[in-house]
Backbone as CSV, one residue per row, in Angstrom:
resi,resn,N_x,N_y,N_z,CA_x,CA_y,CA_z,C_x,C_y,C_z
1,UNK,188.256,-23.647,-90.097,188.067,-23.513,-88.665,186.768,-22.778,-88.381
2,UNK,185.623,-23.256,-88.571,184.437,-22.744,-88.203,184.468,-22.164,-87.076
3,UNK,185.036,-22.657,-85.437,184.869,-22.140,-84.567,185.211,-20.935,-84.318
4,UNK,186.800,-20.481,-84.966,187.408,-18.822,-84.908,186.540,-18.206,-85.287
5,UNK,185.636,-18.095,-86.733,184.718,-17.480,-87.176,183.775,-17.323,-86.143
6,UNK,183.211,-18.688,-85.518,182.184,-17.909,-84.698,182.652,-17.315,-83.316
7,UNK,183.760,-17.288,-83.070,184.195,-16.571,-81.878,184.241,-14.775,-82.017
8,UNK,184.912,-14.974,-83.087,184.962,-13.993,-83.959,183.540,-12.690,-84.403
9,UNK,182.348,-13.589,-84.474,181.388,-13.209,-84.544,180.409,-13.116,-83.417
10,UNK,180.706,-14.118,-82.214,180.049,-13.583,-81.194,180.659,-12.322,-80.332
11,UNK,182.404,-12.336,-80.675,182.612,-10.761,-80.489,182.488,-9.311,-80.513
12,UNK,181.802,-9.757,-81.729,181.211,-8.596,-82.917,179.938,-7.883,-81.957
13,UNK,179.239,-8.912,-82.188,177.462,-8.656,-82.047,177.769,-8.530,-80.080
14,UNK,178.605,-9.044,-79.196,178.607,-8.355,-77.785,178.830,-6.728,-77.865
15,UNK,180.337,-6.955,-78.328,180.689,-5.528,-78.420,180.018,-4.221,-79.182
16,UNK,179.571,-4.496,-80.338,178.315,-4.122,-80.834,177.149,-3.272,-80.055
17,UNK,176.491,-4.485,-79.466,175.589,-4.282,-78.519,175.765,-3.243,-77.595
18,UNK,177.018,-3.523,-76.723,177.063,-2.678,-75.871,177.795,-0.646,-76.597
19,UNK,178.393,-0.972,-77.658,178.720,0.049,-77.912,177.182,1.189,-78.491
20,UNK,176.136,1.023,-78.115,174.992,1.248,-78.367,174.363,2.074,-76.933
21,UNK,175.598,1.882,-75.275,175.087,2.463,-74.649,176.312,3.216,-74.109
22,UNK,177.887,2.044,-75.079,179.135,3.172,-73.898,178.985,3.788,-75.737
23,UNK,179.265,5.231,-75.377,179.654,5.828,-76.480,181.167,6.059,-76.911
24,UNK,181.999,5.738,-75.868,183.711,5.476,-76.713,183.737,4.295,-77.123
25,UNK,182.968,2.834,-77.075,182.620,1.718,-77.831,183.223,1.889,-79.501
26,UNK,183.692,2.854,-80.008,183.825,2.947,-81.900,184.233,1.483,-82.383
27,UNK,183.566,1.929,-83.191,184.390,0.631,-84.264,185.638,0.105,-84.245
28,UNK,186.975,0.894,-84.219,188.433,0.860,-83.611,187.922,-0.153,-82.063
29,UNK,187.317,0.277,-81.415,187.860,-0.743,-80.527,186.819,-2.336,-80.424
30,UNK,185.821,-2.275,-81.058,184.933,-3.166,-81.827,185.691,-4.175,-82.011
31,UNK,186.682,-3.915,-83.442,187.696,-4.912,-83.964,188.362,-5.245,-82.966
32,UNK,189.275,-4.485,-81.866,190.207,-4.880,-80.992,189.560,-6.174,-80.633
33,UNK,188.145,-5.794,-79.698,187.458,-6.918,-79.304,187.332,-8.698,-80.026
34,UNK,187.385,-8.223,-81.307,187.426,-8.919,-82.469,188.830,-9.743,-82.223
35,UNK,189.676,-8.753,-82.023,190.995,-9.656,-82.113,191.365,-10.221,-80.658
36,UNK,190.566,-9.838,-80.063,190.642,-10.537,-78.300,190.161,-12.255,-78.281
37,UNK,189.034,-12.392,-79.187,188.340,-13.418,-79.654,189.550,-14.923,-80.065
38,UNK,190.738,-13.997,-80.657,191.629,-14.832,-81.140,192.526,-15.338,-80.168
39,UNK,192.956,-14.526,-79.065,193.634,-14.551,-77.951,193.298,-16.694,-77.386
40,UNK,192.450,-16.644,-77.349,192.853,-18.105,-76.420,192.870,-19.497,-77.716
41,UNK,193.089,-18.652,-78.927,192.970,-20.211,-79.861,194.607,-19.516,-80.671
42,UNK,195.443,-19.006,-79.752,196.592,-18.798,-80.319,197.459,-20.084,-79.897
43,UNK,196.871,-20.947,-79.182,197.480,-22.473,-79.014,197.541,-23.100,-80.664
44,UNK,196.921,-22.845,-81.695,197.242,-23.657,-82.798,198.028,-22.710,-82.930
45,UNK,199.008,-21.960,-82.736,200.736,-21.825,-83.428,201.260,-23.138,-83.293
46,UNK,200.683,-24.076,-82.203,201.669,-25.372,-82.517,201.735,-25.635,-84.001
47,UNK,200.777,-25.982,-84.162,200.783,-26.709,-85.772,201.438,-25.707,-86.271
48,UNK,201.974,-24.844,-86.481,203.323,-24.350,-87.521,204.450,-24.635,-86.287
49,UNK,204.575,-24.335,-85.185,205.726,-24.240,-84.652,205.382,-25.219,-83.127
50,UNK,205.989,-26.457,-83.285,205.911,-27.538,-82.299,206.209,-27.221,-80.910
51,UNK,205.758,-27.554,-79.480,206.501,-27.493,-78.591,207.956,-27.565,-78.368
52,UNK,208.509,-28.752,-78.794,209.783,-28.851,-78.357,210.756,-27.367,-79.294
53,UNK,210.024,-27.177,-80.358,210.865,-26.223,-81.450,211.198,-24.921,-79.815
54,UNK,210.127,-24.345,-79.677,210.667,-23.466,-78.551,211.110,-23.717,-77.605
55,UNK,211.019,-24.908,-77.097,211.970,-25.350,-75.773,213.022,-25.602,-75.817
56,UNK,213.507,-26.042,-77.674,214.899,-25.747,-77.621,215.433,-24.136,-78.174
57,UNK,214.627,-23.744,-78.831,215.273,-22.280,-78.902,215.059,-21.433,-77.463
58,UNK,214.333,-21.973,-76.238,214.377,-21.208,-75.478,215.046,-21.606,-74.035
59,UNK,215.181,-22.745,-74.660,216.474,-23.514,-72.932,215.057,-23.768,-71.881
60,UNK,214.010,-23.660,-71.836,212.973,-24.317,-70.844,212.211,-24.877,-71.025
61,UNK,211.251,-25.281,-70.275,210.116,-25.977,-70.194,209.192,-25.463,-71.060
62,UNK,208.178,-26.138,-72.518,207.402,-24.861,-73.160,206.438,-25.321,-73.373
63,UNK,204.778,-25.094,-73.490,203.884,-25.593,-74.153,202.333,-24.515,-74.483
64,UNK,202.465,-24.344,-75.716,201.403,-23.825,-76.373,200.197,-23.666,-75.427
65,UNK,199.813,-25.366,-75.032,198.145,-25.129,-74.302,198.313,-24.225,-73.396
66,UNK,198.648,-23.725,-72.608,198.860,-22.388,-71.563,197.677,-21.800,-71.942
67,UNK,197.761,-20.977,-73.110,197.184,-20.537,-74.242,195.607,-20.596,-73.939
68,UNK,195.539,-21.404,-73.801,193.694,-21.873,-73.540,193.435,-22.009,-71.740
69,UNK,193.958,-21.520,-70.840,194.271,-21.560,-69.914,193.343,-19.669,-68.824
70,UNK,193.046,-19.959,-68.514,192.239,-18.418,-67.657,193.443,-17.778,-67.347
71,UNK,194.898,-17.998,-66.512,196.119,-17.495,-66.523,196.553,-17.208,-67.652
72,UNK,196.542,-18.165,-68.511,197.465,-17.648,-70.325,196.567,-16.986,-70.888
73,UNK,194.849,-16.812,-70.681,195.043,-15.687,-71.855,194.700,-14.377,-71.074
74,UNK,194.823,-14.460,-69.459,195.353,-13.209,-68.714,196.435,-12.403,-68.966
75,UNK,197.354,-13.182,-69.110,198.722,-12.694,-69.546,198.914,-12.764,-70.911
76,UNK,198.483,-12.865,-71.828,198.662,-12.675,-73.161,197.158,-11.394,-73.727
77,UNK,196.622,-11.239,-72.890,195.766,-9.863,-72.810,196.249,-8.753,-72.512
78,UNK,197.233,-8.772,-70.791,197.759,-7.630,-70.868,199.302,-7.782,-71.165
79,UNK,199.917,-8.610,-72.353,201.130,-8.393,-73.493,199.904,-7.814,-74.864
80,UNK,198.889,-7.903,-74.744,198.145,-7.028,-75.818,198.142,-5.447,-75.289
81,UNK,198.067,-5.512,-74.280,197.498,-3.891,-73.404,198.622,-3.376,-73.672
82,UNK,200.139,-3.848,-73.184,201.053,-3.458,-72.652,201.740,-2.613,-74.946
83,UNK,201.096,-3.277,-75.573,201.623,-2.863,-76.789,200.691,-1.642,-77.575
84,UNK,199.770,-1.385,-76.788,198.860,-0.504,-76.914,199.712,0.911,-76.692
85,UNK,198.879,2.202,-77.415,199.631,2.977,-76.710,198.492,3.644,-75.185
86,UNK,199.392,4.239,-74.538,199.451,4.952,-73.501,197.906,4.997,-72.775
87,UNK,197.469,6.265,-73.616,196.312,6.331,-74.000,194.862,5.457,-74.369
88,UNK,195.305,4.462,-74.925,194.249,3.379,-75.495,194.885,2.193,-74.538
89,UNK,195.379,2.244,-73.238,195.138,1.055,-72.668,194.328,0.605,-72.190
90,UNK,193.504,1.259,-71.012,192.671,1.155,-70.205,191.223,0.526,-71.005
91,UNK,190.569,1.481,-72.310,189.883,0.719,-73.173,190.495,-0.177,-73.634
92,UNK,191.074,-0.460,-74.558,191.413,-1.567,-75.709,191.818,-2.641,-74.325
93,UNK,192.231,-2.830,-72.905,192.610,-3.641,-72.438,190.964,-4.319,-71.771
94,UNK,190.135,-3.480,-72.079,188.851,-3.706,-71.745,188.125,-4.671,-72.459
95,UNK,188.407,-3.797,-73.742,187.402,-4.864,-74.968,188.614,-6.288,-75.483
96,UNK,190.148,-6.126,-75.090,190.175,-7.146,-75.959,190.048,-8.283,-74.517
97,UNK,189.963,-8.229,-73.239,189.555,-9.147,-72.412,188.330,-9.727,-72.336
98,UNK,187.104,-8.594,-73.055,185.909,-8.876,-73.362,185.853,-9.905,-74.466
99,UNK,186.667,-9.660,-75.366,186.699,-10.802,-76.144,186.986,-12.102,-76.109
100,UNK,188.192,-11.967,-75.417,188.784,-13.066,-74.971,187.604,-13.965,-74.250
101,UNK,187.169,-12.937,-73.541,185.713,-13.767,-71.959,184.779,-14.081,-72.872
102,UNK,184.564,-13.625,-74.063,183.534,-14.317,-74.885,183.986,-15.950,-75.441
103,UNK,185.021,-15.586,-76.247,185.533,-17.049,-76.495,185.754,-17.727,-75.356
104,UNK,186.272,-17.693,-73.853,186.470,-18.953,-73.097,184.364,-19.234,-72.735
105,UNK,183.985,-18.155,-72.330,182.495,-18.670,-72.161,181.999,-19.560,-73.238
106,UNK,182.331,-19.655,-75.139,181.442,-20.098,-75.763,182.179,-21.652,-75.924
107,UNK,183.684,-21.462,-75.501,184.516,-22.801,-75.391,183.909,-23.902,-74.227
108,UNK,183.401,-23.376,-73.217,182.793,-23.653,-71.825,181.635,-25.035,-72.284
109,UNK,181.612,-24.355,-73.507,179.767,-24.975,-73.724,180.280,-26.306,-74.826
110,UNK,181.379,-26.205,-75.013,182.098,-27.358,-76.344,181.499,-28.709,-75.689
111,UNK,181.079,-29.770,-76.408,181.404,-31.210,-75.990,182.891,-31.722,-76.376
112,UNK,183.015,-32.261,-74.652,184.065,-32.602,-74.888,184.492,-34.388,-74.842
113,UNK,185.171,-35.327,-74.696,185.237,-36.666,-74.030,185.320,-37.162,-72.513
114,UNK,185.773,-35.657,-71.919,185.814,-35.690,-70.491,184.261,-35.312,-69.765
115,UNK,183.716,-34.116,-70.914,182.701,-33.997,-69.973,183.160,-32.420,-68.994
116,UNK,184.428,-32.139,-69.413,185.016,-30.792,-68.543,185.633,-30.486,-69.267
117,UNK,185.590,-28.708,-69.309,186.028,-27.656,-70.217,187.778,-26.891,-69.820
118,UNK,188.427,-26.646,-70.107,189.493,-25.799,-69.752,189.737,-25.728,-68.369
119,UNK,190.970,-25.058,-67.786,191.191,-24.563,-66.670,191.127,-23.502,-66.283
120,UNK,190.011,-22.683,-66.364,189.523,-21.676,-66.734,190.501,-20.435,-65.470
121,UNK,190.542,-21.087,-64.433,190.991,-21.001,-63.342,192.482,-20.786,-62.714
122,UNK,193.148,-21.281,-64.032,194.901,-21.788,-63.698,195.526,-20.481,-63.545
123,UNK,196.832,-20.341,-62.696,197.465,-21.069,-62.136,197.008,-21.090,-60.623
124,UNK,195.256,-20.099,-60.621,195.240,-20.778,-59.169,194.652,-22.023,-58.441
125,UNK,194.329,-22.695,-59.349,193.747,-24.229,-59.599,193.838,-24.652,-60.541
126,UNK,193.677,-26.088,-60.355,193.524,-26.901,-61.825,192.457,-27.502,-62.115
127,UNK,191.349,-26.501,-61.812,190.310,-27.205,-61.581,189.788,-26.966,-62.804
128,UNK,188.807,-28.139,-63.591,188.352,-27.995,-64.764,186.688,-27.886,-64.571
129,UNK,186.078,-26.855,-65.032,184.460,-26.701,-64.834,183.834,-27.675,-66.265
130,UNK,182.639,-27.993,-65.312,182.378,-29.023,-66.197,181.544,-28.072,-67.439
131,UNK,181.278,-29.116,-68.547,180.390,-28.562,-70.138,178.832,-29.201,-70.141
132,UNK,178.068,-28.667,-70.357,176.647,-28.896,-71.020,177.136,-29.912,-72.518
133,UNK,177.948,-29.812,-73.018,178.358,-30.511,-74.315,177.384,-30.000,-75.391
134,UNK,177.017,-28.649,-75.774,176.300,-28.475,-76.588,176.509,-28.660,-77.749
135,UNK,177.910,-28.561,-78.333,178.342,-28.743,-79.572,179.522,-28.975,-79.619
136,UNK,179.855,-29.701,-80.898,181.622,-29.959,-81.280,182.110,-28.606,-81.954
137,UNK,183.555,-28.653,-81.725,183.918,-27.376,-82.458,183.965,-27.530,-83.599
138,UNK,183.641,-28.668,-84.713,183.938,-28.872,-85.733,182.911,-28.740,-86.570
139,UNK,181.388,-28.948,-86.012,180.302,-28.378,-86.451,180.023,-26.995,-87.224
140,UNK,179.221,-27.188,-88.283,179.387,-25.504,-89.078,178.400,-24.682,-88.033
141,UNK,177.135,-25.455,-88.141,176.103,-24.931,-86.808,176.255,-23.937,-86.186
142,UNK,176.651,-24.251,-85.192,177.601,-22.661,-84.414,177.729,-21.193,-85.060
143,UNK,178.972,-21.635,-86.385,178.898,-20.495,-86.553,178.025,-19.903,-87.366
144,UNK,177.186,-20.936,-87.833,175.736,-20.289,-88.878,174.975,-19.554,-87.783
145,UNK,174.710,-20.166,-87.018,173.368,-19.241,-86.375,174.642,-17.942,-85.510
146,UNK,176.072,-18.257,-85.118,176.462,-16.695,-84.387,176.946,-15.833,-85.629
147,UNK,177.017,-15.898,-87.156,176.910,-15.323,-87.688,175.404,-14.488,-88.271
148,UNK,174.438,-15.436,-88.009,172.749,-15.064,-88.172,173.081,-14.131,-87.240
149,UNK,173.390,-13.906,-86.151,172.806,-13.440,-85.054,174.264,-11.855,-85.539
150,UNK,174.802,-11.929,-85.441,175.956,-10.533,-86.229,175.518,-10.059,-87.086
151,UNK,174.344,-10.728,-88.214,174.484,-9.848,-89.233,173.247,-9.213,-88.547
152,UNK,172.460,-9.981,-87.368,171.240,-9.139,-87.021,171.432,-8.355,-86.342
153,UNK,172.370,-8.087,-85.581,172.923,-7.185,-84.781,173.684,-5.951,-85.974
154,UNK,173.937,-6.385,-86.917,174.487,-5.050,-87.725,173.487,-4.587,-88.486
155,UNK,172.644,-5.455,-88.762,171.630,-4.705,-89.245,170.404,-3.524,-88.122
156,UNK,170.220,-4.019,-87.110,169.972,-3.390,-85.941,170.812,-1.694,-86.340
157,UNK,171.814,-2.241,-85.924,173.063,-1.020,-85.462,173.159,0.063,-86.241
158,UNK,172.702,-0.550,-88.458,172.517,0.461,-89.373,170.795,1.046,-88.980
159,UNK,170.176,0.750,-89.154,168.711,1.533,-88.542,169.032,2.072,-87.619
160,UNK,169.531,1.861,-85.903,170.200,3.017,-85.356,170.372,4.116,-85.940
161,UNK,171.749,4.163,-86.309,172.673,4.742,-87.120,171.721,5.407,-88.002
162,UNK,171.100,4.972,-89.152,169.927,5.883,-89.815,168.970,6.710,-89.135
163,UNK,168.290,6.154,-88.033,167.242,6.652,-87.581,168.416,8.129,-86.775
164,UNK,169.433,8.130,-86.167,170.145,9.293,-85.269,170.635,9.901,-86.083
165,UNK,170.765,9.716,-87.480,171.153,10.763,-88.103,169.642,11.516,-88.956
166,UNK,168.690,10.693,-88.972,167.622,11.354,-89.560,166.876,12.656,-88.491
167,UNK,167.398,12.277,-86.806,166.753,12.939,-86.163,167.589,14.209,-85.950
168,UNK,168.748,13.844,-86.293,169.682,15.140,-86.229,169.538,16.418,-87.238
């Protein structure tokens, strides 16, 4: 799955970035961000566990794509917040939505057959914004150059990091 990786990695190098001007940014919540990234491609649980499998263990109506949805990974952001503790909500509910907003923005840009991206919007429309079609998700591409671009951003971040402790 090339694309998780680069979602994964354009998480990195945002959060990164900015943790360079918020200083509670740490690494701890870096990763969170990291795992926010994963938040809207939690629709492949189908492939281990089918729609209908939960609609009959759950007596209703059920379907995974939600998941990829501006409403589903609203609400599956704050069931991330809500498991947080006390204390670390307000951040960690920050960065892992940041993440999340990274992956639907870099999904935005997918070619698709329609020509229109997600419902970025749902459940208060169903309106689908259209794509530039820059790339397939199946392409390695992507994540070569948003991994180029992470390791340049960590390399950045160690010279930081060297140079503020040399001045200290």
């Amino acid at each position: 799955m090339p694309d998780l990786l680069a979602h994964v990695f354009i998480a990195y190098s945002v959060c990164r970035i900015l943790s360079w001007r918020l200083s509670w940014l740490t690494n701890q919540y870096i990763t969170l961000g990291m795992v926010g990234a994963f938040i809207p491609d939690l629709v492949k649980i189908k492939l281990v566990i089918p729609d209908w499998r939960v609609e009959q263990l759950l007596g209703v109506p059920f379907s995974w794509e939600s998941f990829t949805t501006g409403g589903g990974v609203l609400l599956s952001t704050l069931i991330g917040v809500v498991l947080l503790s006390a204390t670390e909500r307000r951040k960690g509910g920050i960065v892992l939505a940041l993440g999340a907003l990274t992956h639907l923005i870099a999904d935005s840009l997918l070619r698709t057959p329609t020509g229109r991206s997600t419902q970025l919007l749902w459940p208060i429309t169903q309106y689908t914004t259209p794509t530039p079609g820059l790339y397939l998700s199946t392409q390695p591409e992507p994540t070569i150059v948003t991994g180029g671009c992470a390791i340049l951003v960590w390399g950045i971040h160690q010279y930081r990091v060297k140079d503020s402790k040399a001045e200290s």
